[in-house]
C-alpha positions in Angstrom: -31.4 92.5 -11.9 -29.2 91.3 -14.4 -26.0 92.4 -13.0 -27.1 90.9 -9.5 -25.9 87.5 -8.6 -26.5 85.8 -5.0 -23.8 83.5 -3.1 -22.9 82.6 0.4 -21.8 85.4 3.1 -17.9 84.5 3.6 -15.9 86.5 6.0 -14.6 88.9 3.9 -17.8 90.6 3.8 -18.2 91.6 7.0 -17.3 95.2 6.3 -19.9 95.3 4.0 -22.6 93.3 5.6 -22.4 95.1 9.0 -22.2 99.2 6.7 -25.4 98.1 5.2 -27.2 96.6 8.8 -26.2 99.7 10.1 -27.5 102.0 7.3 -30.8 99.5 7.8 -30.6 100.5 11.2 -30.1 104.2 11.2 -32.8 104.3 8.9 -35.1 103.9 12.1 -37.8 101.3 10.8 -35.6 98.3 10.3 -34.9 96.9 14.0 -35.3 97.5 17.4 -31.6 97.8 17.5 -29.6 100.9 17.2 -25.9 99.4 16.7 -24.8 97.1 14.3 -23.3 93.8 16.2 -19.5 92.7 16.0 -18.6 90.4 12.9 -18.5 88.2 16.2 -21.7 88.8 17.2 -23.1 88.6 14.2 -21.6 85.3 13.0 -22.5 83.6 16.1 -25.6 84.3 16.3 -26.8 83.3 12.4 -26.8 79.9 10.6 -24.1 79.2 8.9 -25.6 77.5 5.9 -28.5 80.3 5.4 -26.7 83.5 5.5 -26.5 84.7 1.7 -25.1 88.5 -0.1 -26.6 90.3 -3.5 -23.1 90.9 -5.2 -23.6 93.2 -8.2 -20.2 92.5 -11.4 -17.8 94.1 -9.5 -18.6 91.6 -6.3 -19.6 94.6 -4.4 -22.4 93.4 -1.9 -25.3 95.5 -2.3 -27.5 93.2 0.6 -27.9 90.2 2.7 -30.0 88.0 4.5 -29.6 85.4 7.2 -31.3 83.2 9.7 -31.3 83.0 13.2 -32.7 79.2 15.1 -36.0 80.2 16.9 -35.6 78.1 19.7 -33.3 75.4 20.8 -35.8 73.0 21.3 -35.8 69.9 18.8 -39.5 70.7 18.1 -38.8 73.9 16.3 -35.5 72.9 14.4 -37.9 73.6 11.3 -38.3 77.2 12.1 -36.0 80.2 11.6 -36.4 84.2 11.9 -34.7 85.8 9.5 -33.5 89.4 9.0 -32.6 90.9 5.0 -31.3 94.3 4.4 -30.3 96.1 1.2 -27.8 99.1 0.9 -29.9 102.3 0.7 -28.3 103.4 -2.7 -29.8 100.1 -4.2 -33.2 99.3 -3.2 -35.8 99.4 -5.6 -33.5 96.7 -7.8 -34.8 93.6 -7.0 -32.0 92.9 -4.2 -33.7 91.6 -1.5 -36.4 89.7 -3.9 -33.3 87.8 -5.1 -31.9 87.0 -1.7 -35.4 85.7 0.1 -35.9 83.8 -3.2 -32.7 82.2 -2.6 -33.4 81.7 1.2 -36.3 79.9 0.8 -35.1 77.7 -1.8 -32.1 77.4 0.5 -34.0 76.5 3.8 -36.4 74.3 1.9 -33.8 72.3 0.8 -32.6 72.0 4.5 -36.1 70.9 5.6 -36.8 74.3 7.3 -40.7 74.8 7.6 -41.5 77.5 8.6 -39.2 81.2 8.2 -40.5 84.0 10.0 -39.8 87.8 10.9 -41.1 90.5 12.8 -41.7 94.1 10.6 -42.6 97.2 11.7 -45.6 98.1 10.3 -44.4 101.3 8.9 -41.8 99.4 7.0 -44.5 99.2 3.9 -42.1 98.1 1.2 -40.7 94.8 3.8 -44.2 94.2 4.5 -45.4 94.5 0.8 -42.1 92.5 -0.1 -42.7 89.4 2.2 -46.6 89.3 1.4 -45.7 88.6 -2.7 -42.8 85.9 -1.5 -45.8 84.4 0.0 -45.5 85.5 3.7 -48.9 86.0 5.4 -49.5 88.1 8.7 -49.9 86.3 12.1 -50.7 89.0 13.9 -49.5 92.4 15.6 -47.3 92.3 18.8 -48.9 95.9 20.0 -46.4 98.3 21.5 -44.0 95.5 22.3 -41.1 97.7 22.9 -39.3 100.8 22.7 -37.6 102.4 20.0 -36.1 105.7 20.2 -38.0 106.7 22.8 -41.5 105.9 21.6 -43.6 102.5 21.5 -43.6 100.6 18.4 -45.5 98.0 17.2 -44.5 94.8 15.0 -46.3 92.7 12.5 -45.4 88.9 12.6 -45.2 87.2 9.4 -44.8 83.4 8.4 -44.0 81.6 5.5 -45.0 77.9 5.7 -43.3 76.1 3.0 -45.6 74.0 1.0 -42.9 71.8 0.2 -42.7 70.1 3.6 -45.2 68.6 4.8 
């Protein structure tokens, strides 16, 4: 991890950031999506102020993660769903550690209570990832939709941040 550094997505990293969602995507166990969004898509839809890239020396982004508001209701400005995903070719090097450490540092900061995220349950390493960064499981949306032409299930995690209270 020594060569890995996090900072905030910028706009010239949306080549990047959309190769590796997609990559994430065709790997079949990341999202119920099958095409990455436009930039425009994309930058709408995410928080400006939580959206963060693993960059190894060279600046090359090797991951991100971002937020997304779970409702527009004032009563849940605390809570976010976010989404991380790590270029194949470097998982397994502490990437997307890094980037939900820095999210949850980030969010706390920003009084966000509560970040949460839906995992398919065959995504062990996500799951196994989110349980040491302190997430816990909520429960298990059963057959919730359809993924390439078969039923899935996904596991609902929180993260409650001790911090705010």
């Amino acid at each position: 991890m020594a060569d890995l550094t996090v900072r905030p997505m910028r706009p010239e990293d949306a080549d990047r950031v959309l190769a590796i969602y997609q990559a994430g995507l065709d790997g079949g166990n990341a999202s119920f999506e099958t095409v990455a969004p436009t930039w425009a898509g994309f930058d709408t839809g995410r928080l400006p102020a939580h959206r963060f890239v693993a960059v190894d020396g060279d600046d090359t982004v090797l991951g991100w993660i971002a937020v997304t508001p779970t409702s527009t209701r004032a009563v849940y400005a605390g809570v976010v769903e976010h989404s991380i995903y790590v270029d194949p070719a470097a998982q397994g090097r502490g990437v997307a550690r890094l980037l939900l450490d820095t999210l949850v540092a980030s969010t706390e900061a920003a009084g966000i209570w509560t970040i949460q995220s839906g995992i398919f349950p065959e995504n062990a390493a996500s799951l196994a990832l989110h349980e040491r960064a302190g997430f816990r499981v909520i429960g298990v949306r059963e057959r919730v939709g359809r993924h390439h032409g078969r039923w899935r299930d996904v596991v609902l995690l929180e993260r409650r941040s001790p911090a705010i209270t």
